[in-house]
Each structure stands twice: as C-alpha cells, then as structure tokens.
N, C-alpha and C positions, 0 to 999 in steps of 0.2 A: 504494500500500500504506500509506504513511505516512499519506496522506488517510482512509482509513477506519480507521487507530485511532485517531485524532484525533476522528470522530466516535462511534467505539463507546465510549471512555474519557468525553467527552465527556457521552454520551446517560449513559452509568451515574452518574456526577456529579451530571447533572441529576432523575435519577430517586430517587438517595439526598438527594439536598436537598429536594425535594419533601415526599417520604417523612419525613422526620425535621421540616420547618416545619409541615405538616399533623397529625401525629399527636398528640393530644391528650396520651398518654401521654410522651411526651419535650421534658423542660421544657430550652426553646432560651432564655428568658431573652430582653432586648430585643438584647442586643450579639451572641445564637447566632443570632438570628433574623434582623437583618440583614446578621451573614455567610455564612447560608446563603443566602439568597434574593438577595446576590450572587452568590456563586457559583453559585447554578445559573442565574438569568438570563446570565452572561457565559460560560455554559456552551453554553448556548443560543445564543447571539449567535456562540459558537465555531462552533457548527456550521450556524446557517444564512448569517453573513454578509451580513447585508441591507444594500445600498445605503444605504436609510436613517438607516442606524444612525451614520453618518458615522466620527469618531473612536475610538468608542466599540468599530462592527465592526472597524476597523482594526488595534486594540489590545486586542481580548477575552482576549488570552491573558495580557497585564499584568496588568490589573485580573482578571481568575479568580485569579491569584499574590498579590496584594495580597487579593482578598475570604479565600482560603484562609489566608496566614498571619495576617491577625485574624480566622479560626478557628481555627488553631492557639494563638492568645496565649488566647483565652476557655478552650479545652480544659483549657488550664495553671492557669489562674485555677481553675476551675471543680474540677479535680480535688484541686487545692489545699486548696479549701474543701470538699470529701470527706474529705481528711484529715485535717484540724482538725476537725473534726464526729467523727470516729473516732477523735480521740484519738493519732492515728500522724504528726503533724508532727512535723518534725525541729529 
C-alpha cells in the first residue's frame, strides 16, 4: 500500500514539474528551473529505481527533499519580489 502512494505522489510531482518547466507561460527563472527538473527527475528515479542509477537511486528521496526545499527558498525569494513590485513589503 505504502509502495503505491509512493508512486502515485510521486508520478503527480513529476507531472507538475514537467508541467510548470515546459510551459512557456510560467517564468521558473534559472534557480525554479533547476529545482524543478530536480525534482521531478529524482521523482522519477523514486519510482523506477534503476540499478543504474547507483547512489543517486538509492537516495532519490534525499535529494527530491533537498531539490524541493531550494524550491521552496526560490518560492520565498520570488514572492518576495511580488511584493516589492506591489508596493506591500513590510
């Protein structure tokens, strides 16, 4: 049971990274765009776990926690500069 929200949580992660690196309309900037297309690749690495992948498949769910919180630190930055642009910093 655990094994399949692992991949369904997964697969949606990787679908919305995708979704948001692809879309011309959503400016990911250099630092959103390479923590999404972290995250979804080690998103991906979560759920097939290849041999190959050595350290990397071993440890997918580290590095997804690392790519996500420097997406979470960009989010910050990023909304930040929404609000100085709006006049609403504090």
């Amino acid at each position: 049971m655990i094994w399949w929200l692992n991949v369904i949580s997964s697969s949606i992660i990787l679908a919305v990274c995708l979704w948001a690196v692809l879309n011309p309309r959503v400016e990911t900037r250099i630092v959103g765009t390479i923590s999404l297309s972290g995250l979804g690749l080690f998103s991906a690495l979560n759920i097939l776990k290849p041999g190959f992948a050595g350290f990397f498949s071993d440890h997918s769910q580290t590095m997804a926690n690392v790519s996500l919180a420097t997406l979470a630190l960009w989010c910050y930055v990023h909304y930040r500069e929404y609000l100085r642009e709006r006049g609403d910093d504090e």
